[in-house]
C-alpha angles and dihedrals in degrees: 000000000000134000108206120145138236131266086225088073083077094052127183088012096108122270106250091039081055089045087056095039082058096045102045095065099055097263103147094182130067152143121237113225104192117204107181141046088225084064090070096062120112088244091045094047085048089061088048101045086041086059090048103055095041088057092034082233113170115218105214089170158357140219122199120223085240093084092106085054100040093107093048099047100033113022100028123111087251097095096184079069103062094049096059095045097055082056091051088051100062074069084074104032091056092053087052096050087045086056101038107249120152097193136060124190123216121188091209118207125336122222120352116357112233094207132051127276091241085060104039094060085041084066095035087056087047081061101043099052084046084063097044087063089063094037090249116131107218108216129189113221133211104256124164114257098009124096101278094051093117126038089245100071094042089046080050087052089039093054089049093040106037135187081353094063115098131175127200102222113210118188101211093056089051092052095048087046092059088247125129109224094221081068089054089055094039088057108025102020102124083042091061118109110158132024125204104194136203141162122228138205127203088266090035142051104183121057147132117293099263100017094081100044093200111101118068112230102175088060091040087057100045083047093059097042095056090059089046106265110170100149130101128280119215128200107230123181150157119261091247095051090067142046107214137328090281099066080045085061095045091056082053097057089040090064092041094057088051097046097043092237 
């Protein structure tokens, strides 16, 4: 178990300039946001892969900039779509395997879904064994007002699925879907693959790690380790919510203290 955060803190600061400001600090663990189809490219993973050995940074996932279109390429009635985009998507899959990641996070379909549930985790296992084939686990994560926003509907996909399935829970999505996250462990915990953590505040819900003083971590942790998390957790936030990269590294360490890392 690592805590490490992700280059998308530093958005719209470019990838591979977010990528540096992680590394520089003595963060080793990080997600990889990527924001452009040009990042995909062999030269432009290079570049990547040169900034995280030179840091001995360790990528324990990725996140394509397609999140917002998910519901219209791959979960949409068009079916054309979907197969097309699961081509476009080895794009992904590939840079994730070139960097090492072994997890990849998908949004899933915003609003109202236009074809059934059965058929929407038909097409989610189509991706996930897509990833496998490159090594990559493809995981759907809670986001609020998308699909996985409440534990039914990923315990729905979990049930078609099965042990394959795996969700990335992130806590501020939770908060802002009226859901406690602790709900999220208690229903979907051996399903869970991938954690993006914040802290939160009565006027914020997304903080460092250690600047909010709501949510309790300790418990969050012990909570984890009693289903079996051993993965990662990641710090993901929103440019506003911090200062600079190193009270992004101090939410690290904070973590770090409470989990005994």
């Amino acid at each position: 178990m690592n805590i490490g955060a992700s280059s998308s803190c530093f958005y719209p600061l470019e990838t591979e300039k977010a990528l540096e400001r992680v590394g520089s600090v003595g963060i080793k663990t990080t997600e990889i946001f990527f924001n452009s189809p040009s990042e995909l490219e062999p030269e432009f993973l290079k570049r990547l892969c040169e900034i995280k050995n030179r840091y001995s940074m360790d990528v324990t996932s990725v996140h394509p900039f397609m999140s917002f279109s998910e519901g219209y390429n791959i979960f949409s009635s068009y079916k054309r779509r979907f197969y097309d985009s699961l081509e476009f998507y080895k794009s992904f899959f590939e840079a994730a395997a070139t960097l090492g990641a072994r997890f990849f996070v998908l949004h899933g379909s915003r609003g109202e879904k236009t074809i059934p549930d059965e058929e929407y985790a038909e097409r989610l296992f189509r991706f996930i064994e897509e990833g496998e084939t490159f090594g990559v686990h493809v995981t759907h994560e809670n986001v609020v007002r998308y699909s996985g926003e409440k534990p039914e509907f990923m315990e729905f996909l979990r049930s078609c699925i099965g042990e394959k399935f795996r969700m990335t829970l992130d806590l501020k999505q939770a908060r802002r879907a009226g859901v406690d996250p602790f709900e999220f462990v208690e229903r979907l915990g051996k399903s869970i693959a991938h954690v993006h953590v914040s802290d939160c505040s009565k006027e914020e819900d997304c903080l460092t790690p250690g600047e909010g003083g709501l949510f309790d971590f300790e418990r969050f942790f012990e909570k984890m380790k009693s289903v079996g998390y051993d993965g990662n957790y990641i710090v993901e936030l929103y440019r506003n919510n911090f200062k600079d990269e190193f009270e992004l590294k101090s939410g690290v360490d904070y973590l770090e203290r409470l989990a005994n890392i």
